[in-house]
N, C-alpha and C positions, 0 to 999 in steps of 0.2 A: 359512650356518653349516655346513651337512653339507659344501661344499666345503674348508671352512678345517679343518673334521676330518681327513677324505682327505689333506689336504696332511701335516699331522700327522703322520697315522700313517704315511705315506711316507717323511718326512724327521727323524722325532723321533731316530734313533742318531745321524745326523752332527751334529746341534742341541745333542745332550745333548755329546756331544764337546767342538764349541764351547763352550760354558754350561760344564762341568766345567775346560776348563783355563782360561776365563776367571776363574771363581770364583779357581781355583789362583792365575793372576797378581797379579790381585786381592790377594788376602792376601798375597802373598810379597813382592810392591814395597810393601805399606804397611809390612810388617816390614822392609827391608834400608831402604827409603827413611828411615826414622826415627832405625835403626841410625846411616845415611853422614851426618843430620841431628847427629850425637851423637858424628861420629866427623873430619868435616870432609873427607865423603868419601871418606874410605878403609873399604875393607874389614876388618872385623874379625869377633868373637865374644863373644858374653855369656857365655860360662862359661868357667874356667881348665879343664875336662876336654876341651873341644874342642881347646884348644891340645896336650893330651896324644896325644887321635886323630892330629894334624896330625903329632907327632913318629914316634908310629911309624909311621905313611901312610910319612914321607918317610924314618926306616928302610927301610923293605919296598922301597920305590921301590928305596932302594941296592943292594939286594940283604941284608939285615940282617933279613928277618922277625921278626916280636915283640921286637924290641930297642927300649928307650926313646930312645935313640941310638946310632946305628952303631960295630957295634966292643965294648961295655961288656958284651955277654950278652943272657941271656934274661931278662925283667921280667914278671912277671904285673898289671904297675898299670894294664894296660886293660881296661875293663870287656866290650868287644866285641872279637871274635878276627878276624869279616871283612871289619867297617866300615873298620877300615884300611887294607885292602888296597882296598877299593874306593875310597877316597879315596886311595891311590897312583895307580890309574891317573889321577886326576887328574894329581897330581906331573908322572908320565910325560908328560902331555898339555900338560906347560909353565905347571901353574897351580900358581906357589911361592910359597912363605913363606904372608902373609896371604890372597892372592889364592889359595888351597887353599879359602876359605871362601865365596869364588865356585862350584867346583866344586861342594861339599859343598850350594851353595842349588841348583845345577843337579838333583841328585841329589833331594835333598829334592821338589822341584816336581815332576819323573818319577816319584815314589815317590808322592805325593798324587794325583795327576793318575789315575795306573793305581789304586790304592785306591779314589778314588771313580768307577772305570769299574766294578770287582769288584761294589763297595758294588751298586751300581743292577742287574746281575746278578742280587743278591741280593734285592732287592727284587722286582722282577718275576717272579722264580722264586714267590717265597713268598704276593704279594698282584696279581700279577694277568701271569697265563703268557700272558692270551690278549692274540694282536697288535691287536687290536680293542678293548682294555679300556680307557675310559675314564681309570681309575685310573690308568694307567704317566704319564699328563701329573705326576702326584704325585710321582715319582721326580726331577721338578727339582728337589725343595725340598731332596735331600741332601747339593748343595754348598753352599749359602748355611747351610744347619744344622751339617751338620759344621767347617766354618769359624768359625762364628759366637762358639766357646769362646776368648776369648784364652788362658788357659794353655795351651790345647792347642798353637792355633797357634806360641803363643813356641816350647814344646816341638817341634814339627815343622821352624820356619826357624831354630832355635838355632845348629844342625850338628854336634848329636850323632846316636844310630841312630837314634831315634824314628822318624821319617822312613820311613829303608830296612826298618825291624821291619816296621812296619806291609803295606810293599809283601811282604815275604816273605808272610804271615800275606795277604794276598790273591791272590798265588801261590798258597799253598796252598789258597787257598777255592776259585779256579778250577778246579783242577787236582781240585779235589772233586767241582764240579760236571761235567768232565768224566769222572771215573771213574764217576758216577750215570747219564750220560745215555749213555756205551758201549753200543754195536749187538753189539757182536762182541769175542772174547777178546783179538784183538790191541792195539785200542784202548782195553778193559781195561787189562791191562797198561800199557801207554804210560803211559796216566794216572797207574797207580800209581805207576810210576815216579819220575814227575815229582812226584807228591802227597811221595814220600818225600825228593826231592829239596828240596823246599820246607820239610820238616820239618826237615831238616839246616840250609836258611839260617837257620831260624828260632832253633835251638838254637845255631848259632855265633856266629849278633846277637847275641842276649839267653842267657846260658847258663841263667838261669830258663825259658826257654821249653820245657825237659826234661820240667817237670812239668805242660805242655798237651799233649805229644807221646806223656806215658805215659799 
């Protein structure tokens, strides 16, 4: 038993790793798989707002920032100012029309996957620091839980921001805990930097995000 420990605690980062984008897959091919079930196949989106993200994406891709379509002006009817452009580099990356919402699952699943790497971060900091603590085995159960909400998840593999907010918003958790554990003024800074740079994504995803950053 005390061997099977030792192994544990030698190998539990790269384990929870595995385990966390497992979970991820998990959930995300039962979402699209049911989706293509429903669609015969093809790629698509459950909400007509996604399709709007898609339009400006593929504005921006043209060179046409914030236009609902290339050419017409500037439209304020997206809800998110940098999700589209992050879903351009899709465009740019040769993933058009529908198949943008391939991208946007790509995205999504990167953005859960680093969220519940922060998440466990977070836990360990607050219920058990030391590398020896029995407790951190606990720390598996926050993919299978976090996961476990369907609306959450519809909301996460939809391919609205949900998804990218979330990773900002553990961007900036990280970049917390780096500003707290800094040795020295330069890695201060650093941190800060990045902590305010993370408030920024937060505030251009969700423009409510203003009133957690004041």
């Amino acid at each position: 038993m005390r061997a099977l420990r030792d192994l544990f605690f030698r190998y539990e980062r790269g384990l929870y790793v595995l385990w966390a984008a497992a979970c991820t897959l998990a959930s995300a091919r039962q979402f699209y798989g049911y989706m293509m079930m429903q669609t015969g196949g093809h790629w698509s989106a459950p909400l007509d707002d996604v399709f709007i993200h898609f339009d400006y994406a593929r504005a921006a891709a043209e060179g046409h920032p914030f236009e609902w379509f290339s050419g017409n002006g500037y439209s304020s009817g997206n809800t998110s100012l940098l999700y589209p452009f992050v879903l351009a580099l899709g465009w740019l990356a040769g993933f058009r029309e529908a198949l943008l919402m391939k991208w946007a699952a790509i995205v999504a699943m990167t953005s859960v996957f680093v969220t519940l790497w922060v998440a466990r971060g977070l836990f360990l900091r607050t219920l058990a620091p030391r590398k020896d603590d029995p407790a951190r085995a606990t720390s598996f159960l926050l993919p299978p839980i976090f996961l476990a909400i369907g609306a959450l998840d519809w909301s996460l593999w939809s391919g609205m921001e949900v998804a990218f907010y979330l990773l900002a918003w553990a961007a900036g958790l990280a970049a917390l805990f780096a500003y707290e554990d800094a040795r020295d003024e330069h890695a201060r800074a650093r941190a800060g930097w990045l902590l305010g740079l993370a408030g920024l994504v937060i505030v251009t995803t969700r423009p409510e995000g203003a009133t957690t950053i004041a």
